[in-house]
C-alpha positions as CSV (number, residue, x, y, z in Angstrom):
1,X,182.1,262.0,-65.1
2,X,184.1,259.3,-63.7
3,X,182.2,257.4,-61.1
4,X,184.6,255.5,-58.6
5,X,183.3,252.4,-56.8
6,X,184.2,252.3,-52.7
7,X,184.1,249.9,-50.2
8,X,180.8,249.6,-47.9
9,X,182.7,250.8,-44.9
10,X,183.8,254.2,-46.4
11,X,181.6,257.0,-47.0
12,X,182.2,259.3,-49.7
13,X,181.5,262.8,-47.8
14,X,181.8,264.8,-44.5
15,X,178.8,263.0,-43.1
16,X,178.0,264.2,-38.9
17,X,176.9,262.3,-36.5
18,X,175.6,262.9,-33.1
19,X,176.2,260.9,-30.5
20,X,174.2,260.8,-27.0
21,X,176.6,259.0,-24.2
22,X,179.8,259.7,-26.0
23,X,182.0,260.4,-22.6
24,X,181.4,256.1,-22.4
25,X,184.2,253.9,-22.9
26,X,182.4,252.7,-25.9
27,X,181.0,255.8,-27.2
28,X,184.7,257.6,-27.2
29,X,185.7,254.2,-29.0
30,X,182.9,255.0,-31.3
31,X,183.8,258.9,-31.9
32,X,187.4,257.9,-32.9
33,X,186.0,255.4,-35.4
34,X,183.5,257.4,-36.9
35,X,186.2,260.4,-37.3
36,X,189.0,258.4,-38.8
37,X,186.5,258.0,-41.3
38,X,185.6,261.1,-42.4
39,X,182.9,261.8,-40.8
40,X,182.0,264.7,-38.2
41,X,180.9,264.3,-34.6
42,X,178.8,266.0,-32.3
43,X,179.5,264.2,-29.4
44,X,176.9,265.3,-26.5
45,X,177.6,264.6,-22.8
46,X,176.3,265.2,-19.0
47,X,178.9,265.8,-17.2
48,X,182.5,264.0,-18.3
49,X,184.2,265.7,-21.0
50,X,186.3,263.8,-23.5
51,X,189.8,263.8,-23.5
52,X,192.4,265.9,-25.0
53,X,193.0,263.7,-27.7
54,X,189.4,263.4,-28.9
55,X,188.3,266.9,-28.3
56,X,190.2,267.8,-31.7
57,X,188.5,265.0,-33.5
58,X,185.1,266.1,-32.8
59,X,183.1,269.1,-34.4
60,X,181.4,270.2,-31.4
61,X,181.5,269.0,-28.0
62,X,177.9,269.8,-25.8
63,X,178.0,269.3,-21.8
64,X,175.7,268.8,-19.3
65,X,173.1,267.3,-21.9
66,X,169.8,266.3,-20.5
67,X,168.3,264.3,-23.3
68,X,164.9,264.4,-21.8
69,X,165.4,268.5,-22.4
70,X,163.4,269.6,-25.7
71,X,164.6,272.8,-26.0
72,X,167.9,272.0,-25.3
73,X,168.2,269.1,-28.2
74,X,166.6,271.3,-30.2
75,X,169.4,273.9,-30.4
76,X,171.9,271.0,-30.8
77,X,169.9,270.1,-34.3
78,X,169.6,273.6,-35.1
79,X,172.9,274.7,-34.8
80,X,173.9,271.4,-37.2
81,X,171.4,270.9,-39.5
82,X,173.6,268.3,-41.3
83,X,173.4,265.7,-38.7
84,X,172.0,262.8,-40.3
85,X,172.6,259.8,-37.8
86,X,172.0,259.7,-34.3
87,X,173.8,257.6,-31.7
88,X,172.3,256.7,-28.6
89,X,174.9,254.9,-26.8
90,X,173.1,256.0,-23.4
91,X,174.9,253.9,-20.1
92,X,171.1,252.9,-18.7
93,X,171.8,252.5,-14.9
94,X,170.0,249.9,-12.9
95,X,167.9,251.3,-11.1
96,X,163.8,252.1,-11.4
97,X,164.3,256.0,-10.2
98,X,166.5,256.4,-13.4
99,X,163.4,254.7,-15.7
100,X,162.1,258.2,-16.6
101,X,165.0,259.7,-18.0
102,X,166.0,256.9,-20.1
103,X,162.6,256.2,-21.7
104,X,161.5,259.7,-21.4
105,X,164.8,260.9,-23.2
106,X,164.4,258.6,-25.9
107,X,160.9,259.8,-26.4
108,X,162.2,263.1,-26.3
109,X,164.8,262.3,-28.7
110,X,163.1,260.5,-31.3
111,X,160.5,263.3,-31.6
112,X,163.2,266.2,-32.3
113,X,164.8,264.1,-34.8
114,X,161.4,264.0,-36.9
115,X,161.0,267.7,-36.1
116,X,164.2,268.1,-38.2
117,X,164.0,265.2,-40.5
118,X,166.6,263.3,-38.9
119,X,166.1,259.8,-40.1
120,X,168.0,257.1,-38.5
121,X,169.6,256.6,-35.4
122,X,171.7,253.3,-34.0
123,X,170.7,252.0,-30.4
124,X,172.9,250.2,-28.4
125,X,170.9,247.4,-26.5
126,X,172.1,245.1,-23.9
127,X,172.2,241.6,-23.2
128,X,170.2,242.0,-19.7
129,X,167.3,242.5,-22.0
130,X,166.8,238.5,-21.8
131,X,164.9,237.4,-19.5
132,X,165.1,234.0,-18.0
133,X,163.1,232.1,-20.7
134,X,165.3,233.5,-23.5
135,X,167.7,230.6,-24.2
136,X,171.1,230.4,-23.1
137,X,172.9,229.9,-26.6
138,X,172.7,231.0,-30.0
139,X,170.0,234.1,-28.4
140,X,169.2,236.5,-31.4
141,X,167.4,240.1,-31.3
142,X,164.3,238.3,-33.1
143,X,164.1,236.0,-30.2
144,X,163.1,239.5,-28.2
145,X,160.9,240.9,-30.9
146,X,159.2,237.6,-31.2
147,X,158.7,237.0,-27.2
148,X,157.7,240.5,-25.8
149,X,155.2,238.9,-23.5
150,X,158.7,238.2,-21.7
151,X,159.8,240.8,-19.6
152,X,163.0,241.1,-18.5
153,X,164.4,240.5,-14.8
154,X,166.7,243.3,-15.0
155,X,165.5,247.1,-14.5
156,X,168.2,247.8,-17.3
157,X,166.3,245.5,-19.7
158,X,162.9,246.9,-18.7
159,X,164.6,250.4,-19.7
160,X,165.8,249.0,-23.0
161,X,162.1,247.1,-23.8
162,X,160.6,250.3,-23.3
163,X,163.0,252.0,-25.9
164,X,162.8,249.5,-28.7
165,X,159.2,250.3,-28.1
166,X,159.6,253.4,-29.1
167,X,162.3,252.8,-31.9
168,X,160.0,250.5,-33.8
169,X,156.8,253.4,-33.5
170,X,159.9,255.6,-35.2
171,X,160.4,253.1,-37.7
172,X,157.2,252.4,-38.6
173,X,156.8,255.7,-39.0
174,X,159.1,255.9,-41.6
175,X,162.4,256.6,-39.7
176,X,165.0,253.8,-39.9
177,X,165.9,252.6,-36.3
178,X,168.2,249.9,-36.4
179,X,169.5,248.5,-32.3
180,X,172.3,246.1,-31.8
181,X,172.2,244.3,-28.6
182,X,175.4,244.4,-26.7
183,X,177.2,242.0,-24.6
184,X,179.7,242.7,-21.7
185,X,182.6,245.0,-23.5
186,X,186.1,244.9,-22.3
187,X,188.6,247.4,-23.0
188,X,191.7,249.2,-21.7
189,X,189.5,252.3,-20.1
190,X,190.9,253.3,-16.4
191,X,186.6,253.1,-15.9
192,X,183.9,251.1,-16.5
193,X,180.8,250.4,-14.9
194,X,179.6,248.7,-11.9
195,X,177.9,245.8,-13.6
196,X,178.1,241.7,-12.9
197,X,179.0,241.3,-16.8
198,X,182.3,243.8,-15.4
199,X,184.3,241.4,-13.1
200,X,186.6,240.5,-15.8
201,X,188.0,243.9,-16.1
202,X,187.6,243.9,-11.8
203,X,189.7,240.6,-11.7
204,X,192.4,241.8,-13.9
205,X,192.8,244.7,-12.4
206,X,193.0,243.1,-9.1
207,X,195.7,240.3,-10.5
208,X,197.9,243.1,-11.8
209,X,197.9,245.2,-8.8
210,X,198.7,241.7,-6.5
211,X,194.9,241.9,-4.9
212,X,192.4,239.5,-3.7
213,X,189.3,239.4,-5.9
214,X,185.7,238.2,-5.1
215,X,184.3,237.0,-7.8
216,X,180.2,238.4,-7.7
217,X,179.4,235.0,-9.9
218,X,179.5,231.4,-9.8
219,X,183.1,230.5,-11.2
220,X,181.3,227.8,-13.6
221,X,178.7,230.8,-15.1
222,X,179.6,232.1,-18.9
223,X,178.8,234.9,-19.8
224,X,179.2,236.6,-23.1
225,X,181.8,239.3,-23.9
226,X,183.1,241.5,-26.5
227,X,186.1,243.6,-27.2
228,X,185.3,247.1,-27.8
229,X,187.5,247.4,-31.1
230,X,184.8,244.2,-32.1
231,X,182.0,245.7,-31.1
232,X,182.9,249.4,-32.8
233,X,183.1,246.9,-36.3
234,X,180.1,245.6,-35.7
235,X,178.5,249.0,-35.0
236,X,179.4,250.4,-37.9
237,X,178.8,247.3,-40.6
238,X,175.3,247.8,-39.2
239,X,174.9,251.5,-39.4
240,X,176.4,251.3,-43.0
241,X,174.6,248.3,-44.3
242,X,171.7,249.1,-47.0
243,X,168.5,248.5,-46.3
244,X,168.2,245.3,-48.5
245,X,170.3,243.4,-46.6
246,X,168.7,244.4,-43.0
247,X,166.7,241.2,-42.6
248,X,165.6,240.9,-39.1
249,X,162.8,242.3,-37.7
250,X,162.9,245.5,-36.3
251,X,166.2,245.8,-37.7
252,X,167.8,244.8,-34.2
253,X,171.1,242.2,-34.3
254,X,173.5,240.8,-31.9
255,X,176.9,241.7,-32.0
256,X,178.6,238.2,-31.0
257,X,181.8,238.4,-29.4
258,X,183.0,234.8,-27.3
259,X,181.6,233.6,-23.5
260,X,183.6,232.8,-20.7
261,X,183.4,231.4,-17.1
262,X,185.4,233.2,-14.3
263,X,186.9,229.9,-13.8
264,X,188.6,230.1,-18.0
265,X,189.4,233.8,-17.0
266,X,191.3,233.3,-14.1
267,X,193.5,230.1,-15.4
268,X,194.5,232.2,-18.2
């Protein structure tokens, strides 16, 4: 028997993955990643489809996925009993009516995957889960494990509180939730969201095509970015890395990228 060593970022068989919010500019970064590896996707979506090129990349392809359905995840896990990592790369929209399906669908979520022994999943967190107190440089995911009694301004971070909630009641039932708290992503997508952390993907846009731009910020406010091809490292050092060398608590990181003020942004 010969035993051959590989690097931590490979895997060494057809693992599958599912991954919640994969029509995303991030989560179809994240398929493509994830099957240049090796591995196998199910890549579950509400209403957007992939495109051409990642629909033959992809194992399976589920539409108009309600997470907060039971029954409906349930068949998912049942028809692919191999899924052994969850992605929940949900887009959490800002707004309180939408609080329900977001917690609610994690709940949902997490209890189907112990229902089918499914023991890890990877939660994408966002940076509007600091509140005002958090401070403005060098912020780390302890800082919001270790100041709950903080809420968060933002209806997005409330949404994303209330899910870490529930990740670490998954992990301390001995599941292994890990979340990585993301900052603004750019990319080369025709869409992206309707965020304030957006308006440097609004600007360029707007300098290509020769338009005037109103900037929603003041021009002297960073703010802290990431390119998605960054980010999709990140991701997947984390999801890969053992459990010896996951050191903070609740297993949740930052995934630093560089800050900016509109004012750097447009000079360049």
């Amino acid at each position: 028997l010969t035993c051959v060593l590989w690097p931590a970022s490979q895997i060494l068989f057809a693992a599958m993955s599912l991954v919640i919010g994969a029509a995303g500019a991030v989560g179809k970064r994240l398929i493509g990643a994830l099957a240049a590896r090796g591995e196998h996707v199910v890549a579950a979506m509400r209403s957007t489809p992939l495109p051409d090129h990642l629909q033959t990349q992809v194992q399976r392809q589920v539409m108009n996925v309600d997470q907060a359905n039971i029954d409906q995840l349930r068949k998912i896990f049942k028809r692919h009993p191999e899924i052994h990592t969850v992605w929940n790369m949900q887009v959490v929209r800002a707004r309180h009516a939408d609080a329900e399906a977001t917690v609610g669908g994690m709940k949902t979520l997490l209890q189907v995957m112990e229902e089918f022994n499914v023991n890890k999943m990877l939660f994408s967190d966002s940076i509007a889960s600091f509140p005002m107190a958090a401070p403005r440089q060098d912020a780390t995911a302890s800082w919001l494990v270790e100041n709950t009694q903080e809420a968060p301004e933002a209806e997005i971070g409330k949404q994303k509180a209330e899910c870490r909630k529930l990740l670490k009641e998954f992990t301390d039932a001995g599941g292994d939730g890990r979340f990585a708290v993301v900052p603004s992503v750019l990319h080369t997508e025709a869409a992206w969201g309707a965020g304030l952390t957006s308006y440097p993907l609004d600007a360029m846009r707007a300098a290509v095509s020769g338009l005037p731009f109103v900037c929603p910020i003041d021009t002297d406010v960073p703010l802290p970015m990431i390119y998605v091809d960054d980010l999709i490292r990140g991701l997947l050092d984390l999801a890969d890395a053992p459990n010896s060398m996951i050191y903070e608590p609740e297993r949740g990181y930052c995934i630093p990228g560089f800050s900016m003020t509109p004012e750097q942004l447009f000079a360049e």
